[in-house]
Chimera marker file (.cmm) of the C-alpha trace (Angstrom):
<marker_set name="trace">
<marker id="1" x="0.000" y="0.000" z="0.000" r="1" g="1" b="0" radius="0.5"/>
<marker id="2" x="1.030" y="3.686" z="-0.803" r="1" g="1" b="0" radius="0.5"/>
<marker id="3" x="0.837" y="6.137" z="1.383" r="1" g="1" b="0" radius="0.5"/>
<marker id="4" x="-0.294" y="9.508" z="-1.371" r="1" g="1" b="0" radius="0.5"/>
<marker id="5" x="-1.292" y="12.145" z="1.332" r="1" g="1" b="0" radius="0.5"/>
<marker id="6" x="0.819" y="12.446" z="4.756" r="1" g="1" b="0" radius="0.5"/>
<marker id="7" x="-1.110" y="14.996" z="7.273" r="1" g="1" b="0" radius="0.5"/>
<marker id="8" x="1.200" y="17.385" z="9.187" r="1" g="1" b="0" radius="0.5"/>
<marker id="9" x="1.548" y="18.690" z="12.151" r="1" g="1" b="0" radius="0.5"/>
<marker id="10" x="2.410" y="21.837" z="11.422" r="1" g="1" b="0" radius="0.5"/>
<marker id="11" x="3.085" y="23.201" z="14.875" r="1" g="1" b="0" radius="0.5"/>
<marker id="12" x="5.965" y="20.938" z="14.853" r="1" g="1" b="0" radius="0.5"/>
<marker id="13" x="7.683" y="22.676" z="12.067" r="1" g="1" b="0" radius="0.5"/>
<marker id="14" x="8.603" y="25.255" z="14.045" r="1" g="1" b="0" radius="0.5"/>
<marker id="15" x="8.085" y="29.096" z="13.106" r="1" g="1" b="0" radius="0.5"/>
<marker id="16" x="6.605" y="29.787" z="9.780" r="1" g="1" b="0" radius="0.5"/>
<marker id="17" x="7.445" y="33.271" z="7.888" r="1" g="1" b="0" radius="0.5"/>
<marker id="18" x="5.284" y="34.574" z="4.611" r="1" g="1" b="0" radius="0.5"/>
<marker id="19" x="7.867" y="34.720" z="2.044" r="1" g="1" b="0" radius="0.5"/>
<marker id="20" x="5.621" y="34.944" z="-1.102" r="1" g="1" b="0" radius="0.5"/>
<marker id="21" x="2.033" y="35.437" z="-1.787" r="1" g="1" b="0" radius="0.5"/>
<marker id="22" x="1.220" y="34.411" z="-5.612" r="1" g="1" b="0" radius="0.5"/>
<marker id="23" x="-1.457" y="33.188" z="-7.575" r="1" g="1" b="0" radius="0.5"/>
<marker id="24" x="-0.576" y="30.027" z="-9.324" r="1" g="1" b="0" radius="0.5"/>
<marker id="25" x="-0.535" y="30.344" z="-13.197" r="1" g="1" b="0" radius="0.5"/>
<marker id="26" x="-0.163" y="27.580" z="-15.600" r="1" g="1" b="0" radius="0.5"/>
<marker id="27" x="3.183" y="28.230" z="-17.047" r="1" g="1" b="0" radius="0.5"/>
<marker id="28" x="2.422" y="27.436" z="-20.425" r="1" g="1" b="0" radius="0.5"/>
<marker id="29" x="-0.763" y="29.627" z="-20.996" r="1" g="1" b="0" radius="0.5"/>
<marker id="30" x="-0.881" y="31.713" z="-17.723" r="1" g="1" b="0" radius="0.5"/>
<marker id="31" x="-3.643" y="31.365" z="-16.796" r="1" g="1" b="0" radius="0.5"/>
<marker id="32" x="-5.162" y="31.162" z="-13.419" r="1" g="1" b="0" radius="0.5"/>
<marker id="33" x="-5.041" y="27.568" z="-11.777" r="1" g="1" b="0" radius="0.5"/>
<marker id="34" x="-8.347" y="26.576" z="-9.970" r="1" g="1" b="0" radius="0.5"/>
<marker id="35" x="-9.085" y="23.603" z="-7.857" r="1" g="1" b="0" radius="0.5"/>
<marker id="36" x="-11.784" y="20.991" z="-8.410" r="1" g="1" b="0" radius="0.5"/>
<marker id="37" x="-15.011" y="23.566" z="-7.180" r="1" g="1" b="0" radius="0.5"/>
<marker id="38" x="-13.561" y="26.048" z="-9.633" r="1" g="1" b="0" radius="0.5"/>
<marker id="39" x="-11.936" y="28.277" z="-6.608" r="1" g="1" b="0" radius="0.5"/>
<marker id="40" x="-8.174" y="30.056" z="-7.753" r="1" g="1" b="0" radius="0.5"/>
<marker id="41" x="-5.089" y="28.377" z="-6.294" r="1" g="1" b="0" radius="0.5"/>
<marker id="42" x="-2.863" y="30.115" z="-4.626" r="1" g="1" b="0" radius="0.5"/>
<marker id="43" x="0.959" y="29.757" z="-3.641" r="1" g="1" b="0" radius="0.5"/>
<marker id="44" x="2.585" y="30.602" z="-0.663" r="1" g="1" b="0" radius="0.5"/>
<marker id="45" x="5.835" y="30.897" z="-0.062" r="1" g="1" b="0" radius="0.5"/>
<marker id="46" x="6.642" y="29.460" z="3.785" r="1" g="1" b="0" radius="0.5"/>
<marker id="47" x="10.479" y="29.817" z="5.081" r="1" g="1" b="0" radius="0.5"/>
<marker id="48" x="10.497" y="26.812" z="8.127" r="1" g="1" b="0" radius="0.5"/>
<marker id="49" x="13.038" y="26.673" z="11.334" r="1" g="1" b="0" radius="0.5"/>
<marker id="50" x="12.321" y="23.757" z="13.568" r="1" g="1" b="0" radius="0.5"/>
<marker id="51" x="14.042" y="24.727" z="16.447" r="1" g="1" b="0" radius="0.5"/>
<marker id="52" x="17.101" y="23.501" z="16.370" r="1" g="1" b="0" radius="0.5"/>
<marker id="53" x="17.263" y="22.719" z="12.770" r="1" g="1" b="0" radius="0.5"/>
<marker id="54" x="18.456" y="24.058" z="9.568" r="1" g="1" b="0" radius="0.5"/>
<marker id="55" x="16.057" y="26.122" z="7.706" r="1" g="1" b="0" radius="0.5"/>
<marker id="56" x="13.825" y="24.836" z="4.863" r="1" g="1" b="0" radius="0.5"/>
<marker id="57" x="11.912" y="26.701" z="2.657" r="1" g="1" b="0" radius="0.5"/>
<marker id="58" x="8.207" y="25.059" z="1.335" r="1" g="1" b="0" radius="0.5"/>
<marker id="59" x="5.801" y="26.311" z="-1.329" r="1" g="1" b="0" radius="0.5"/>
<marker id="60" x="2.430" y="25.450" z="0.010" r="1" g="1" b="0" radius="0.5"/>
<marker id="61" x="-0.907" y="25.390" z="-2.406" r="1" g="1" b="0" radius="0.5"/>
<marker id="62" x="-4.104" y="26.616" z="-0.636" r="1" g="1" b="0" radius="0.5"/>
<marker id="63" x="-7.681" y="27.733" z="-2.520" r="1" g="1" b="0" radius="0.5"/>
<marker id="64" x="-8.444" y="30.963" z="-2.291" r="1" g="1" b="0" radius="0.5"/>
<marker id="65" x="-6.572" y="34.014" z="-1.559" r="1" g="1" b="0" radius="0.5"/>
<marker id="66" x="-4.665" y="34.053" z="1.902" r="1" g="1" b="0" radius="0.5"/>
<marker id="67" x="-6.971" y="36.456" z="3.352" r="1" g="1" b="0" radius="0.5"/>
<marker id="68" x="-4.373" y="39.170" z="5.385" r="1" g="1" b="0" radius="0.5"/>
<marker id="69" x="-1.346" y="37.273" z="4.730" r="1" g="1" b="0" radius="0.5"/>
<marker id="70" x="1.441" y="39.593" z="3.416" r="1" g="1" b="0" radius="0.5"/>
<marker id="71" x="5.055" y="38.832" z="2.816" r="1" g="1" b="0" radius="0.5"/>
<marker id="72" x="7.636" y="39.124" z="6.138" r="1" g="1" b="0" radius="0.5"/>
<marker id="73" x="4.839" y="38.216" z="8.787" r="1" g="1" b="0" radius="0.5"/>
<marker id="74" x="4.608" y="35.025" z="10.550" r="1" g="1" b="0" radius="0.5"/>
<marker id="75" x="1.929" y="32.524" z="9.444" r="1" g="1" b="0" radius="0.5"/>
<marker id="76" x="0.116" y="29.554" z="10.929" r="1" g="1" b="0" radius="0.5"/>
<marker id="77" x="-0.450" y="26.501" z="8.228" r="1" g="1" b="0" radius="0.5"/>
<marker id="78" x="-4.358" y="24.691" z="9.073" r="1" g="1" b="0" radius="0.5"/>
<marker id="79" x="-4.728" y="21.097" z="7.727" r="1" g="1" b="0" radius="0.5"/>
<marker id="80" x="-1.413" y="21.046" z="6.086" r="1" g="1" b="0" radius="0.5"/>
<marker id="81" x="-0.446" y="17.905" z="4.151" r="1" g="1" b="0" radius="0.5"/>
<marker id="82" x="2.124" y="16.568" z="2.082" r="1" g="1" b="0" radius="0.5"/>
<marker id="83" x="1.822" y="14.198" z="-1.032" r="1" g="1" b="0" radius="0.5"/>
<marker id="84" x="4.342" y="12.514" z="-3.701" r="1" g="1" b="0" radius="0.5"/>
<marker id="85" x="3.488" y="13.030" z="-7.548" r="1" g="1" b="0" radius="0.5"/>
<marker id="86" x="4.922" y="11.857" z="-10.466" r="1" g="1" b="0" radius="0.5"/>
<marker id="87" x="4.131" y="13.386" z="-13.919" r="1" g="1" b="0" radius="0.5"/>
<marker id="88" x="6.286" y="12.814" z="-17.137" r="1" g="1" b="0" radius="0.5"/>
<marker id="89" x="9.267" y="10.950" z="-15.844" r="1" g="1" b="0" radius="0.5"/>
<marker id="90" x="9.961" y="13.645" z="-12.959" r="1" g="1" b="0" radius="0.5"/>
<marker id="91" x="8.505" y="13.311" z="-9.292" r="1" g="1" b="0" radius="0.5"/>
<marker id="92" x="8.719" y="15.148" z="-5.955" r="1" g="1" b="0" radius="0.5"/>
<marker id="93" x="6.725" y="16.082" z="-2.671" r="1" g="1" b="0" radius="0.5"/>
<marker id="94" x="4.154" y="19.392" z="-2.631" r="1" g="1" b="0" radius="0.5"/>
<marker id="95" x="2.313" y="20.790" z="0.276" r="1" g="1" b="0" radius="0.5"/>
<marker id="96" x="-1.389" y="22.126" z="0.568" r="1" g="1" b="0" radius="0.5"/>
<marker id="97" x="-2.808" y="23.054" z="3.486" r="1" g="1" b="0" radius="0.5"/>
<marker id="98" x="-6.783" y="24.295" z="4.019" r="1" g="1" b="0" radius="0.5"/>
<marker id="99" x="-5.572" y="27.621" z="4.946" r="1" g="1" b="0" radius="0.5"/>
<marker id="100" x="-3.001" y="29.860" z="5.177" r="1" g="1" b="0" radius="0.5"/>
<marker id="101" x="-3.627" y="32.658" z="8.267" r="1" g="1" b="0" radius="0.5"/>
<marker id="102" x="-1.676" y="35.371" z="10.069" r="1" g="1" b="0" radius="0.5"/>
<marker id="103" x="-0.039" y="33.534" z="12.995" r="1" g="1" b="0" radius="0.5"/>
<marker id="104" x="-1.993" y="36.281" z="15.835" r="1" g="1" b="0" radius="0.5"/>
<marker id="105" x="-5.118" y="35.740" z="13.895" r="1" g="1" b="0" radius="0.5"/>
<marker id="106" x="-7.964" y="33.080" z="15.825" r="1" g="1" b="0" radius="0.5"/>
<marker id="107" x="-7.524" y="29.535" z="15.064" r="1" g="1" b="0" radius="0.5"/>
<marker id="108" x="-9.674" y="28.662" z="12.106" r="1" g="1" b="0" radius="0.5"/>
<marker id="109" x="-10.986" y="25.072" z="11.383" r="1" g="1" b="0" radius="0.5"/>
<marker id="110" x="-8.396" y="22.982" z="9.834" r="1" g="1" b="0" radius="0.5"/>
<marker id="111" x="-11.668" y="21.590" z="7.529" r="1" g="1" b="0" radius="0.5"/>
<marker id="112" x="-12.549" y="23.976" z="4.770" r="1" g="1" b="0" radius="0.5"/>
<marker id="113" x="-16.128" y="23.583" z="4.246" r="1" g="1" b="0" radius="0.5"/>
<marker id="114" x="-16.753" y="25.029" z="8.185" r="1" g="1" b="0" radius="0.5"/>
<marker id="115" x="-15.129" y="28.046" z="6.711" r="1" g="1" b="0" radius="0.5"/>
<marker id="116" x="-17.330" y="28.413" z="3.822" r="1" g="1" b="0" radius="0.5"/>
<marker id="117" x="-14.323" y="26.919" z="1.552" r="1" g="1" b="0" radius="0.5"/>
<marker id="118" x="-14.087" y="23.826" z="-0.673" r="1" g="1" b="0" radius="0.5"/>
<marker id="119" x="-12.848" y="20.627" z="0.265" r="1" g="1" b="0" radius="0.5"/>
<marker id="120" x="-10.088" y="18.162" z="-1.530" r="1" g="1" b="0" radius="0.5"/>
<link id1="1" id2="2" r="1" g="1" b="0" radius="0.2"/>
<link id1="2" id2="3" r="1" g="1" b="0" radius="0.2"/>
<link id1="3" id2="4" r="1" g="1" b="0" radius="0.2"/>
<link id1="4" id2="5" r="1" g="1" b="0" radius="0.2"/>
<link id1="5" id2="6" r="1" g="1" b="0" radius="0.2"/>
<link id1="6" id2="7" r="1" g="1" b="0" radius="0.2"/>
<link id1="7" id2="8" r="1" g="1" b="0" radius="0.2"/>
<link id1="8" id2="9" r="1" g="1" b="0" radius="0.2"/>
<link id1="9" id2="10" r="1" g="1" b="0" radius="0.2"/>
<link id1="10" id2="11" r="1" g="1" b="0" radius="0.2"/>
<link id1="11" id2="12" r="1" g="1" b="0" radius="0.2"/>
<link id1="12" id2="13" r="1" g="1" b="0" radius="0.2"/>
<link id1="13" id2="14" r="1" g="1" b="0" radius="0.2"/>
<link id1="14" id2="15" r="1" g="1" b="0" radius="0.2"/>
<link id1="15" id2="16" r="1" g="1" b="0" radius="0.2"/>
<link id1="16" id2="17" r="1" g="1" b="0" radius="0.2"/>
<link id1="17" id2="18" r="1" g="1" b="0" radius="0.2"/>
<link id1="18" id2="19" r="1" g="1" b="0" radius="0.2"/>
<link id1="19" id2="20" r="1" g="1" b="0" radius="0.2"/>
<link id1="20" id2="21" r="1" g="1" b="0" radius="0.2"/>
<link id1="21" id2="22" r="1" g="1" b="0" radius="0.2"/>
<link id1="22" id2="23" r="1" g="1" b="0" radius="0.2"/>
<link id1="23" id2="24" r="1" g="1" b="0" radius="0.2"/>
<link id1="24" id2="25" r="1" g="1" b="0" radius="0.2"/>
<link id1="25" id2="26" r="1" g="1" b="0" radius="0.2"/>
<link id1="26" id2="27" r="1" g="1" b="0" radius="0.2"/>
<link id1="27" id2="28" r="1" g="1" b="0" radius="0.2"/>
<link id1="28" id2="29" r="1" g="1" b="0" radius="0.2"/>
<link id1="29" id2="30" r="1" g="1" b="0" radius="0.2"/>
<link id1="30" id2="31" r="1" g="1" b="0" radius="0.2"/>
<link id1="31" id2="32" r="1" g="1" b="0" radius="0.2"/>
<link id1="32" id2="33" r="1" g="1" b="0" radius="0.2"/>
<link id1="33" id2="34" r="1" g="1" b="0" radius="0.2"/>
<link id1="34" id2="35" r="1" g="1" b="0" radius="0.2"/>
<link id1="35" id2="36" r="1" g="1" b="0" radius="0.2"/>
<link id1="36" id2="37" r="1" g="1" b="0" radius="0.2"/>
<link id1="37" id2="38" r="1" g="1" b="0" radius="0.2"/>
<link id1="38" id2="39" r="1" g="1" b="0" radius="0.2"/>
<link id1="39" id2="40" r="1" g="1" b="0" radius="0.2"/>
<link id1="40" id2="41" r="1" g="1" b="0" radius="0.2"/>
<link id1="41" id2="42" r="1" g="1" b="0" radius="0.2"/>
<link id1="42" id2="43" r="1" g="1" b="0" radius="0.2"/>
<link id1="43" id2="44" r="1" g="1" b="0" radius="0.2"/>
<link id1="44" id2="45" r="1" g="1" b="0" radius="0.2"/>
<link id1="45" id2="46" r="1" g="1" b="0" radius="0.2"/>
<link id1="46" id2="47" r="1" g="1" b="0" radius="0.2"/>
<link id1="47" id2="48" r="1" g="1" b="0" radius="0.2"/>
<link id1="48" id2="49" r="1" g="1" b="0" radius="0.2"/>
<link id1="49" id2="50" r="1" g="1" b="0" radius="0.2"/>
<link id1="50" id2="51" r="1" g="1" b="0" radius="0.2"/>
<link id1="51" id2="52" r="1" g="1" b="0" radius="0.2"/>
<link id1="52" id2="53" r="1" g="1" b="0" radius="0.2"/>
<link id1="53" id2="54" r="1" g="1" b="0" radius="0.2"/>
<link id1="54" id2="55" r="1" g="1" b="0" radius="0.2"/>
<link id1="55" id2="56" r="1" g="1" b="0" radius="0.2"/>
<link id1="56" id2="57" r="1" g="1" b="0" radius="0.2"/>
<link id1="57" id2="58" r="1" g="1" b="0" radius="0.2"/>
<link id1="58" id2="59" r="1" g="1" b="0" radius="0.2"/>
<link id1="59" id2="60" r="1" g="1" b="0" radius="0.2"/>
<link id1="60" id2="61" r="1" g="1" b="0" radius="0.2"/>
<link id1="61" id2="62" r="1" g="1" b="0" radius="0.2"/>
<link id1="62" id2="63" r="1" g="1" b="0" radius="0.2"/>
<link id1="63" id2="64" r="1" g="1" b="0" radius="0.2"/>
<link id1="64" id2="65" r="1" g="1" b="0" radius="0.2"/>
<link id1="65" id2="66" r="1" g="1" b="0" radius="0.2"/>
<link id1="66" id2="67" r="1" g="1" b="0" radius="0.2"/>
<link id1="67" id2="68" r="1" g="1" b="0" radius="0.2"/>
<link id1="68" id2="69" r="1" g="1" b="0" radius="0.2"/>
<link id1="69" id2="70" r="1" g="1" b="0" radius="0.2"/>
<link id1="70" id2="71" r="1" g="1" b="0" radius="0.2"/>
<link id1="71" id2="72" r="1" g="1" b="0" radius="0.2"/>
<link id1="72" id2="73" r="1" g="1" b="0" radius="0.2"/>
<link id1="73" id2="74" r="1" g="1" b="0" radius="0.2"/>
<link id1="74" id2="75" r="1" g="1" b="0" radius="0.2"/>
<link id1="75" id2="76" r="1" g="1" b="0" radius="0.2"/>
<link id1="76" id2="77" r="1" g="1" b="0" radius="0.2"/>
<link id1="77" id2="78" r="1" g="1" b="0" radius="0.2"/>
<link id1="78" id2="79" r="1" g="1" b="0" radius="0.2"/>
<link id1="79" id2="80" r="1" g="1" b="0" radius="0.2"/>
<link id1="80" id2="81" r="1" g="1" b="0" radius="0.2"/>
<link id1="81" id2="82" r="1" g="1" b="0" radius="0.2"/>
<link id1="82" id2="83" r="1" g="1" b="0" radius="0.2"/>
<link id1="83" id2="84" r="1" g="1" b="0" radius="0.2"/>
<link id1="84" id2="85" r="1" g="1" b="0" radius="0.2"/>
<link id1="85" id2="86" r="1" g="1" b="0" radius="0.2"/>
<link id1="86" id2="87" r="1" g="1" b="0" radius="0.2"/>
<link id1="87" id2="88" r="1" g="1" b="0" radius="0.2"/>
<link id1="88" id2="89" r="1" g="1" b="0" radius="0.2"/>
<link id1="89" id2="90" r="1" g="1" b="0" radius="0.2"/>
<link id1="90" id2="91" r="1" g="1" b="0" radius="0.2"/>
<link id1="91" id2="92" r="1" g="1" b="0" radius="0.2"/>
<link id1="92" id2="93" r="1" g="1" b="0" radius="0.2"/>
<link id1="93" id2="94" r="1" g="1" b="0" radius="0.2"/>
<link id1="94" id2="95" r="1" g="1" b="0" radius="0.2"/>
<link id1="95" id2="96" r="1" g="1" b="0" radius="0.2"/>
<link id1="96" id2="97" r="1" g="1" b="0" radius="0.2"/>
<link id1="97" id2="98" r="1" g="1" b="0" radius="0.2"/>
<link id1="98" id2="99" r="1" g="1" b="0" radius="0.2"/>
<link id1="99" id2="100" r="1" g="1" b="0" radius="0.2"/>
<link id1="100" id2="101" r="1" g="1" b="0" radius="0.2"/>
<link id1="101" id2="102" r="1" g="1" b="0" radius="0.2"/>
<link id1="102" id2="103" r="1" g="1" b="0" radius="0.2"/>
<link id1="103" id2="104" r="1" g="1" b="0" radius="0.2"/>
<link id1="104" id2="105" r="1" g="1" b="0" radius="0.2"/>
<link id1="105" id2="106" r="1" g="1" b="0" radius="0.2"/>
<link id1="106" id2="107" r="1" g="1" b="0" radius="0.2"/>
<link id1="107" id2="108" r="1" g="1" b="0" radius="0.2"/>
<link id1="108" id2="109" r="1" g="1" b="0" radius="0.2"/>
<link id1="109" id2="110" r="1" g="1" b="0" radius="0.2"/>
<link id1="110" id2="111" r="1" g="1" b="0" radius="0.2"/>
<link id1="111" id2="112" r="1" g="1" b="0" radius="0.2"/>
<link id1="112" id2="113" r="1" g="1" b="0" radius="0.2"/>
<link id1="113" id2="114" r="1" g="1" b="0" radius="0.2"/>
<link id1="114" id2="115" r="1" g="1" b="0" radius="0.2"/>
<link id1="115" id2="116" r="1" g="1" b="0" radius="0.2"/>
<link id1="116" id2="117" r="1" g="1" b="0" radius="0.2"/>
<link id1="117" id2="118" r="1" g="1" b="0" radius="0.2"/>
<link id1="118" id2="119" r="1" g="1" b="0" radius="0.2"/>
<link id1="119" id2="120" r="1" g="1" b="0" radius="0.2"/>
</marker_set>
């Protein structure tokens, strides 16, 4: 059996800093990338210390716009996952999480659909 999706705990991985806020394009036509429910995918950029570890920095896919989420501020990852794809001879490991929220924001539900969202 293969294990696809991993959950994370992301309050393991240490601090989390905002280190890029995009919209994710398709790089042949650029245009906007949207999940199953039709809802724009976003990228976010996520530098990682574990305390004392080296550094690591993570692109993480969520739906919808980060809402208050700018670059330098510290951020808190909700129902973050990783899984392994393979596509056209290469392969590697991606992250998506639910949401993406200011670390001093309130804790939002690490299950979209309580938020209003969409669901994977």
């Amino acid at each position: 059996m293969t294990l696809k999706n991993l959950p994370l705990d992301a309050a393991r991985l240490g601090s989390a800093l905002c280190v890029s806020v995009e919209a994710k394009t398709d790089p042949e036509t650029g245009e906007a990338k949207a999940d199953r429910d039709g809802v724009a995918v976003w990228t976010v950029g996520v530098a990682l210390r574990p305390e004392g570890r080296k550094m690591a920095l993570i692109e993480v896919a969520v739906s919808g716009e980060p809402v208050g989420v700018v670059v330098g501020q510290v951020v808190r990852l909700v129902g973050l996952e990783a899984f392994w794809w393979e596509m056209n001879g290469r392969m590697g490991l991606s992250y998506r999480a639910a949401s993406v929220v200011p670390a001093s924001g309130p804790a939002p539900s690490a299950d979209p659909r309580a938020a209003g969202g969409s669901a994977k």
